[in-house]
C-alpha positions as CSV (number, residue, x, y, z in Angstrom):
1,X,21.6,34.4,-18.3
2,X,24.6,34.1,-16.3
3,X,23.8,30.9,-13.9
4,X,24.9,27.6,-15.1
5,X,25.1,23.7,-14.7
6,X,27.9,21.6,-15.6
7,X,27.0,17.8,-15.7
8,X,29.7,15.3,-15.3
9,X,28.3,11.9,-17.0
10,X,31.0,9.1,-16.2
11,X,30.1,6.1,-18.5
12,X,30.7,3.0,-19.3
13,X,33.8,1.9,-21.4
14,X,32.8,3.3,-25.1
15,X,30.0,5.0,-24.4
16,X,30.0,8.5,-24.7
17,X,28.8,7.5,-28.5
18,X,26.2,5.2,-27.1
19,X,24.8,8.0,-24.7
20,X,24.7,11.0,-26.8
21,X,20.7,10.5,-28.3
22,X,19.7,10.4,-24.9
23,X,21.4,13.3,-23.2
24,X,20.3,15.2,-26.6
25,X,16.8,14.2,-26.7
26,X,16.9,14.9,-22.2
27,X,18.2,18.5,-22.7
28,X,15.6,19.2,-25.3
29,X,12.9,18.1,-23.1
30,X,13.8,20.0,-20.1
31,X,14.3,23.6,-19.0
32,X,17.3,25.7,-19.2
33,X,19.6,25.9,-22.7
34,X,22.1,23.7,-23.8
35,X,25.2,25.6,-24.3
36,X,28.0,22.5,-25.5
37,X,28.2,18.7,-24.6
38,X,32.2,17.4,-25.0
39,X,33.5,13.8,-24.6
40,X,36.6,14.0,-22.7
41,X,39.7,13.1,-24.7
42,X,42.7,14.0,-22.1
43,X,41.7,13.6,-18.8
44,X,39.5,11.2,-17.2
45,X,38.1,9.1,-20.0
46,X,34.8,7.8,-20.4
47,X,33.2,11.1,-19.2
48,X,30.9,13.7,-20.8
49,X,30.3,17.2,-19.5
50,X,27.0,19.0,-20.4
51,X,27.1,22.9,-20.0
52,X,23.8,24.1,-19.5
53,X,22.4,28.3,-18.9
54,X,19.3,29.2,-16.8
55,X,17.4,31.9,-16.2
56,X,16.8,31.7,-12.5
57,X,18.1,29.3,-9.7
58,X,14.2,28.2,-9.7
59,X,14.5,27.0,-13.5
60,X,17.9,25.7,-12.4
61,X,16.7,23.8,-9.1
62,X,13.6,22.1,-11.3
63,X,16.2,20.8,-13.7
64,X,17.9,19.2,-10.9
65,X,15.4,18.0,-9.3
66,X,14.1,15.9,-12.4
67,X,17.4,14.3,-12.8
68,X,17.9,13.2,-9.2
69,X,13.6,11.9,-9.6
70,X,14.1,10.8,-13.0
71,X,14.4,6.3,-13.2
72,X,16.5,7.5,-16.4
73,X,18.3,10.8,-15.5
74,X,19.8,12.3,-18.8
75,X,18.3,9.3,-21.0
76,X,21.2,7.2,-20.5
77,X,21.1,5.5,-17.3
78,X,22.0,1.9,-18.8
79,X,25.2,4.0,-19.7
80,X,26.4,5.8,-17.3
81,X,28.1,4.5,-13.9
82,X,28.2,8.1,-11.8
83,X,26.4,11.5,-12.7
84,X,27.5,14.7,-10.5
85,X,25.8,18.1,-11.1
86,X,27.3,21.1,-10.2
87,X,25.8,24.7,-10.0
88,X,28.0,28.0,-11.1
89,X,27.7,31.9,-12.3
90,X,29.6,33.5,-14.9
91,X,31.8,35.6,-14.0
92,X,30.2,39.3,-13.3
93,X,32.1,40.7,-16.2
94,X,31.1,38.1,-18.9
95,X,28.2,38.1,-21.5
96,X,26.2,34.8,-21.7
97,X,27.6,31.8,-23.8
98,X,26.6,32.0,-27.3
99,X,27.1,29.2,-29.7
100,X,29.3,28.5,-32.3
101,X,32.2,27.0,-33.9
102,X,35.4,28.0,-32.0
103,X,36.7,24.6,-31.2
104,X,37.1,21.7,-31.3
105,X,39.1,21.3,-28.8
106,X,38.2,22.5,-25.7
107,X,39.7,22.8,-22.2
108,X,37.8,22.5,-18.6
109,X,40.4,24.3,-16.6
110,X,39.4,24.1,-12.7
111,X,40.9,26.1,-10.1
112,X,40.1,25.9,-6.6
113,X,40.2,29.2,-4.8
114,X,41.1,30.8,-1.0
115,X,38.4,30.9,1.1
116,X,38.8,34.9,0.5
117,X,39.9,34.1,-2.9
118,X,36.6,34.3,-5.4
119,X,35.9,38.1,-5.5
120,X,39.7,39.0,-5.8
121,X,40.5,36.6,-8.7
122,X,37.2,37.8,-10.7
123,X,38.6,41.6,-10.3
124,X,42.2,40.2,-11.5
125,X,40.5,38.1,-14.4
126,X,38.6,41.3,-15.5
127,X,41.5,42.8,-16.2
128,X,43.4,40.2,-17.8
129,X,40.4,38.5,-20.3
130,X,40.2,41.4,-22.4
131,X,43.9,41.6,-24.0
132,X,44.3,37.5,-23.0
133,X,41.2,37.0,-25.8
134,X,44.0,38.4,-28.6
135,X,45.5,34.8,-28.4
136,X,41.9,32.9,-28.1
137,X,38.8,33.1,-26.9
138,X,37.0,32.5,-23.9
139,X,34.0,30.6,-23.5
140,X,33.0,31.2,-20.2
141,X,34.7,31.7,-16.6
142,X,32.1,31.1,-13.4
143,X,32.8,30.0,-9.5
144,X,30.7,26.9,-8.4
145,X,27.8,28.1,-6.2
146,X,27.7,24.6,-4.3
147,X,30.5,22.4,-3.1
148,X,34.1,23.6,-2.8
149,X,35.4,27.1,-3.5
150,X,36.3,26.7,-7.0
151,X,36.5,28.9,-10.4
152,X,36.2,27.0,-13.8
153,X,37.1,28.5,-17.1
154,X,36.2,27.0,-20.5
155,X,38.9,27.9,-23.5
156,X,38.0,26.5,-27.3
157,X,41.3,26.2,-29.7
158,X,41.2,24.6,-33.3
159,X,43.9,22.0,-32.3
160,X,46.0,21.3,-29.4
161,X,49.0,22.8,-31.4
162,X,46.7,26.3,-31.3
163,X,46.5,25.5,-27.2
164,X,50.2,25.2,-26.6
165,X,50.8,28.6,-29.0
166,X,48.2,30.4,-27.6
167,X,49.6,30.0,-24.1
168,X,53.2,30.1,-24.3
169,X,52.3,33.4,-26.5
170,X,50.0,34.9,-24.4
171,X,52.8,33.8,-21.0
172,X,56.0,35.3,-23.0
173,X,53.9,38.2,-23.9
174,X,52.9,39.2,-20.0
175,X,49.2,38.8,-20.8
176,X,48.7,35.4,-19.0
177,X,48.0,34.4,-16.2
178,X,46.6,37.7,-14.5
179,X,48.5,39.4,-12.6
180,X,48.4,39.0,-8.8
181,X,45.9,36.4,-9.6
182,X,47.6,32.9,-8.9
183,X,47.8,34.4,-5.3
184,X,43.8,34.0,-4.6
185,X,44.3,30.4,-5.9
186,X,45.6,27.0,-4.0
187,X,47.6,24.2,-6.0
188,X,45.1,22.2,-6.3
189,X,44.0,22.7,-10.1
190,X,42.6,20.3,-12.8
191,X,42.7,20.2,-16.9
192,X,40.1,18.2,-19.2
193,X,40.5,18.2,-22.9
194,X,37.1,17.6,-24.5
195,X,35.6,17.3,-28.1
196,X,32.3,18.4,-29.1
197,X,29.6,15.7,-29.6
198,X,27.2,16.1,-32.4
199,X,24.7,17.8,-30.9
200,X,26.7,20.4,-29.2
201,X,26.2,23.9,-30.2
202,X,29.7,25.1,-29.0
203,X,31.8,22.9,-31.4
């Protein structure tokens, strides 16, 4: 199961809280697994992200196509002020996303790539996972299969203070970032700090 869905939900001031029984109760109902929800603490506020896994682009295009039909999409509409769906794959190297309690923080890191970028950086990030996973783990690393080239990685740390160690470790030790990588990659890059909701199974 290697092709996912992140779902942005922007909502209204508060209401992260407020939408959380319906996105819950909307994931349950539909196809596809639910792999973590987050409410975004550093970063744009007032967002949710909703990591889903499918088995097939089929089970995947359904999915979408209920929320874009649905007078409700994600059970929250009377929340919500923008949703944006985007499609990706895992990284060729990666096992599917299990659940679990590795967090609770957890970091969106988005990278966009070089139009000749995407199969370069996932032979640089195969090398460089394995011995960068001695400092934390890795939830997941997939490049978006619609809109811009991009990459996104999600990294779970028990606190911030375990972020900022992790990293500066992992950078003083010469295991972080991969090397050669940062060349397939343009400087446009983007960081999200979120916290599991209740319902998430990564928390």
């Amino acid at each position: 199961m290697s092709l996912y869905e992140i779902a942005t939900l922007e909502t209204v001031i508060f209401g992260a809280g407020k939408a959380s029984p319906g996105i819950e109760k909307w994931c349950a109902e539909g196809a596809g697994r639910l792999c973590g929800a987050w409410s975004v603490d550093i970063g744009a506020l007032n967002r949710v992200l909703v990591l889903r896994a499918f088995e097939n682009v089929e089970e995947l295009t359904a999915e979408r196509e209920r929320a874009l039909r649905s007078s409700d999409p994600f059970g929250c509409v009377e929340h919500l002020t923008r949703l944006n769906m985007e499609s990706y794959r895992a990284f060729d190297f990666l096992p599917p996303v299990e659940p679990g309690a590795f967090g609770p923080v957890y970091e969106f890191r988005t990278y966009r790539t070089k139009l000749d970028g995407l199969t370069p950086t996932m032979g640089k990030w195969a090398e460089a996972v394995p011995p960068r996973e001695a400092y934390s783990k890795l939830t997941v690393a997939m490049y978006g299969l619609d809109g811009e080239p991009r990459a996104t990685q999600i990294w779970p740390y028990a606190s911030l203070a375990a972020r900022a160690e992790a990293r500066a470790k992992s950078v003083a030790d010469g295991k972080w970032p991969p090397k050669g990588g940062p060349d397939w990659l343009t400087p446009e890059m983007t960081s999200q700090i979120a916290m599991p909701l209740p319902f998430s199974p990564l928390k």
